[in-house]
TIKE-30911 format. One record per atom (N, C-alpha, C): x, y, z. Coordinates in steps of 0.001 Angstrom, whole numbers, plus 500000, padded with zeros to 6 digits. Layout:
residues N
XYZ ...
***
This chain:
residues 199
486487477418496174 487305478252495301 488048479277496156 489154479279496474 490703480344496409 490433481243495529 490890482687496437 491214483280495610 492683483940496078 493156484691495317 494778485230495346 494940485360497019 493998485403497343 494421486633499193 494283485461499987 493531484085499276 493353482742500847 492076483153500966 490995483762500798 489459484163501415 488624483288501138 488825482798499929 488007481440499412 486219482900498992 485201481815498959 484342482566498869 483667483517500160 483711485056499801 483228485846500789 482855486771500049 482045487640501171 481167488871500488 481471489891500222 482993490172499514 483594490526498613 483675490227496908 483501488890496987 483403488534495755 482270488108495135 481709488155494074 480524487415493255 480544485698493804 478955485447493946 478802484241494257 479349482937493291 480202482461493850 480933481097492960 482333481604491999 482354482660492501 483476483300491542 484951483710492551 485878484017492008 486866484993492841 486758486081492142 486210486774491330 486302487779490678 485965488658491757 486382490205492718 485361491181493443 484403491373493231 483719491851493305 482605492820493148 482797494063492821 481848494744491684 482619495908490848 481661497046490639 481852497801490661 481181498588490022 480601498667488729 481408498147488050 481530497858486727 481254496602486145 480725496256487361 479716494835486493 481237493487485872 482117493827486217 483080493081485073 483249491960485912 482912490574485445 482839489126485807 484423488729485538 485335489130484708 486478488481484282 487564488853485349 488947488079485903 489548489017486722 490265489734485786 491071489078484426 492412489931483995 491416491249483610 490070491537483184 489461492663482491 489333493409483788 488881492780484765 488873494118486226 490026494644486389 491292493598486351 492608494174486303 493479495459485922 492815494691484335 493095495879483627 492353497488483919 491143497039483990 490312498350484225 490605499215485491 490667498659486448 490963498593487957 492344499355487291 493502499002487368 495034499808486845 494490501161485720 493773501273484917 493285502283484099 493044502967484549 491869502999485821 491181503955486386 491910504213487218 492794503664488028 493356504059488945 494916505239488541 495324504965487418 496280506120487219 495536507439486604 494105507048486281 493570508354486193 493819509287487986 492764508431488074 492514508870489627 493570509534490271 495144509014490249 495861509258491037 496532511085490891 496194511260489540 496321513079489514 495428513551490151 494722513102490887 493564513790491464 493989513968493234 495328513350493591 495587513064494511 496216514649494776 496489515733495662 497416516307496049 498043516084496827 499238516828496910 500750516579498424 500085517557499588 499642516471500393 499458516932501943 500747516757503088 500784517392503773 501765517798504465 501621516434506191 501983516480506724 501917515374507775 501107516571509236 500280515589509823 500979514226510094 499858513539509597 500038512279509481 499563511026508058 499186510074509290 497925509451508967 497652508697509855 496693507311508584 496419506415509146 495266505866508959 494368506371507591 493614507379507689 492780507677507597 493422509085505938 494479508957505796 495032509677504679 495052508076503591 495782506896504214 496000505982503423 494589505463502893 493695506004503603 492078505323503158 491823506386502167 492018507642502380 491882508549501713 492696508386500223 493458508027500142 494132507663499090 493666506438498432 493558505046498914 492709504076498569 491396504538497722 490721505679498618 489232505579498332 489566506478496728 490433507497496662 490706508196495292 490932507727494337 491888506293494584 492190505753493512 491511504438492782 490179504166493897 489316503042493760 487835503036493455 487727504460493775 486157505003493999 485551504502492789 486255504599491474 485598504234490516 485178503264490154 485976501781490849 485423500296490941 485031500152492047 485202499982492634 485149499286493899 483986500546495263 482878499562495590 481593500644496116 482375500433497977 483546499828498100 484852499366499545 485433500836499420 486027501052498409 487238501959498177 487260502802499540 488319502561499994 488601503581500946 488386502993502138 487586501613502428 487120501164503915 488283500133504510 487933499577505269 489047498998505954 488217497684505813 488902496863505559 488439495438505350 487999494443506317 486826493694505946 486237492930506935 486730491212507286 487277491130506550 487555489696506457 488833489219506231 489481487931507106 490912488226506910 491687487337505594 492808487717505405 493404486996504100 494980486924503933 495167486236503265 496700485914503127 497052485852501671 498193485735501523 498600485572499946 499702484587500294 499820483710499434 500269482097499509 500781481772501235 501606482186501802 501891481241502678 502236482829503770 502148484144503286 501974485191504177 500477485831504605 500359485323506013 499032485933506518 499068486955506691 498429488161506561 498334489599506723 497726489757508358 497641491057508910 497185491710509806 495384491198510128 495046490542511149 493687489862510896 492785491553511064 491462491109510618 490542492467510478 490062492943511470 489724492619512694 490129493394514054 490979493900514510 492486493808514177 493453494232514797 494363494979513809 493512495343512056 493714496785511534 494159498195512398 493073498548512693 493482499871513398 494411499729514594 494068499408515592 495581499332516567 496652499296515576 496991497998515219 498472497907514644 498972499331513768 498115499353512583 498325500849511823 498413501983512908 498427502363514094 498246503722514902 499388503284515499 499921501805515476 501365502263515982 502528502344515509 502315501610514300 503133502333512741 503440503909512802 501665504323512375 501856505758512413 502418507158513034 502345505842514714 502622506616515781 504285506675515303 504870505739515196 506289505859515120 506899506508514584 505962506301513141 506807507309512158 506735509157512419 505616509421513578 505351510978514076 506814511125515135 506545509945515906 507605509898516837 508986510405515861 509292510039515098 510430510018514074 510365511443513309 509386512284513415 509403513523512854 509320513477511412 508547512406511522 508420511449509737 509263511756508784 510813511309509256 512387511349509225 512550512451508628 512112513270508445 512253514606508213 514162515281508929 515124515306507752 516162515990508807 517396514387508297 516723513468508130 517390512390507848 518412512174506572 519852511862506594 520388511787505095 519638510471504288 520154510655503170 519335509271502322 519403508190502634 520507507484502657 520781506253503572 520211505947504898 520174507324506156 519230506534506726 517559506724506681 516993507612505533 515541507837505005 515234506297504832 516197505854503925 516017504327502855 515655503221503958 516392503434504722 516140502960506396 515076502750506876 514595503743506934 513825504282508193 512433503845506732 512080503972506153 510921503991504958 511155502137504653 512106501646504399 512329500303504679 511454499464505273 511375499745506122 511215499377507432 509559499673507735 508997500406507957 508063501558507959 507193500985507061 507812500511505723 506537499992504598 506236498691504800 507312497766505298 507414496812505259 506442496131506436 506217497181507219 505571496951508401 504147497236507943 503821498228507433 502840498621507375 501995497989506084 502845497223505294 502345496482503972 501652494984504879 502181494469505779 501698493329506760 500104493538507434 499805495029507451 498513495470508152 497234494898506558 497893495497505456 497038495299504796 495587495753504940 495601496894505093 493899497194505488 493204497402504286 492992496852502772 492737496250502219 491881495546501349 490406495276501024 490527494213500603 491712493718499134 491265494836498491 492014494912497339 492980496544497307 493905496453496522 494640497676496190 495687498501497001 495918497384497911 496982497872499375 498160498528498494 499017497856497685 500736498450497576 500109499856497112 499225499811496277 499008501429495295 499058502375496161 497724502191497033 497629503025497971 498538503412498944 499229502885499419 500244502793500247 501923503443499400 501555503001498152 502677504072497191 502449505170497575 501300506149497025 500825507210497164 501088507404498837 500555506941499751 500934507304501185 502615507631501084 503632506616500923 505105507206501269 505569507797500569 504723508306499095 506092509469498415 505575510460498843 504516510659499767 504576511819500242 504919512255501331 504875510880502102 506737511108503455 507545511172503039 507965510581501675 509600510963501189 509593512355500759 508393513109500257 508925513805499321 508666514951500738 507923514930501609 507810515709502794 509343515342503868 509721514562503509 511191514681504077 512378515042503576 512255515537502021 513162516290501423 513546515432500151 513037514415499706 513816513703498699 512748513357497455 513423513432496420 512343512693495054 512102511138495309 510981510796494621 510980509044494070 510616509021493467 510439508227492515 510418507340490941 510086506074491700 508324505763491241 508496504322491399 508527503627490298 508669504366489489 508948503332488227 510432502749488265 511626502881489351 512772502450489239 512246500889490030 511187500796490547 511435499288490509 510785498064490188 511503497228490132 511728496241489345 510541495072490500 509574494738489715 508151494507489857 508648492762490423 509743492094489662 510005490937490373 511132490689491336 511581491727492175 512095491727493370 510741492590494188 509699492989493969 508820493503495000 508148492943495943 507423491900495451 506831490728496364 508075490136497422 508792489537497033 509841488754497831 510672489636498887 510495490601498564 511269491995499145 510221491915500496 508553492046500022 507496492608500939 507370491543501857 507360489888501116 507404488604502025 508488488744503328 509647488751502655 510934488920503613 511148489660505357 509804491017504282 509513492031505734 508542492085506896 508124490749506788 506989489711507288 508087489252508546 509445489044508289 510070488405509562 511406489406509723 510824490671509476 512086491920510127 512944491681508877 513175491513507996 514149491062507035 514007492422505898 514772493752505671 514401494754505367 515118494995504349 515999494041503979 516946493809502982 516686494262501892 515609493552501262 514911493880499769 514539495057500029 513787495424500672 512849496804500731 513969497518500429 515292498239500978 516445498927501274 516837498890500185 517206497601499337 517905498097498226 516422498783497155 515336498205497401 514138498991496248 514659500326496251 514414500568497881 514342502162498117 515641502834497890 516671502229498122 517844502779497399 517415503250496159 517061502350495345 516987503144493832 515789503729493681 514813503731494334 513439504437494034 513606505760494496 514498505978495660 514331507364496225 515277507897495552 515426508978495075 516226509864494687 517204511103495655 517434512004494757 518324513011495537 517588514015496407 517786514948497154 516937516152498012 516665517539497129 515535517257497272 514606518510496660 514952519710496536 515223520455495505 515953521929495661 514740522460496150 515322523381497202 514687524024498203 513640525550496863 
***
């Protein structure tokens, strides 16, 4: 048995099942789903705007806030590697390196702080697209990783709305950025990011 990520059966999931493992005891996936998305927009007011520099270890921090309530992982870095249909992710040894040189870049970059919108959209493009490939993971990567960049965007001067996008250009957008292809991401972030923050 497959499950969504390529893992087949591992010690993540209930024996003979793809369902995770839960806190919550819940055997079904669409009911973890659901529950899992419930708890997690609770959770996410619980998040405050921290200031940079953002490493690693903020995006776990964010994971673990918005997961703590299912998932007994929330917040860890994943042991086992996985793919989703025909894109392999970042294997589970080579998590941390890769993420520290993401991170590093974006410090290098003054975590575009100073940047007009066009090239923010750029530079965050790019940046997610890379860093969505690490997948550190087992479950709940884009969420967490939401929460990680609106608070580089909004620490670089600009609003976002992720509700401006449109849920079936997201995947194909994130696939694309698997081979430098930043296209999709750019136009998301075009419309997700907004104007600069009155001071």
């Amino acid at each position: 048995m497959v499950d969504k990520y390529g893992v087949g059966q591992d010690p993540y999931c209930y024996s003979g099942s793809d369902v995770l493992r839960n806190l919550l005891n819940i055997r079904c996936e669409e009911e973890l789903q659901k529950a899992e998305r419930e708890l997690s927009e609770i959770a996410v007011s619980r998040f405050r705007l921290l200031p940079p520099p953002y490493d690693l270890t903020i995006l776990q921090h964010a994971h673990k806030t918005l997961f703590c309530d299912v998932y007994d992982w929330a917040g860890q870095l994943r042991t086992v590697n996985i793919q989703k249909g025909n894109t392999f992710f970042c294997t589970a040894e080579r998590i941390l390196p890769e993420a520290e040189k993401i991170f590093h870049a974006m410090e290098s970059a003054a975590w575009f702080v100073g940047l007009s919108k066009e090239e923010l959209v750029m530079a965050i493009a790019e940046a997610y697209g890379d860093l969505n490939i690490i997948h550190p993971f087992r479950e709940g990567n884009g969420r967490a990783q939401r929460i990680l960049f609106e608070q580089i965007i909004i620490n670089a001067g600009f609003t976002v709305d992720w509700w401006l996008v449109k849920e079936d250009a997201w995947i194909p957008a994130n696939v694309d950025a698997v081979t430098c292809d930043y296209r999709g991401l750019e136009d998301i972030f075009e419309s997700c990011i907004g104007g600069p923050l009155v001071p």
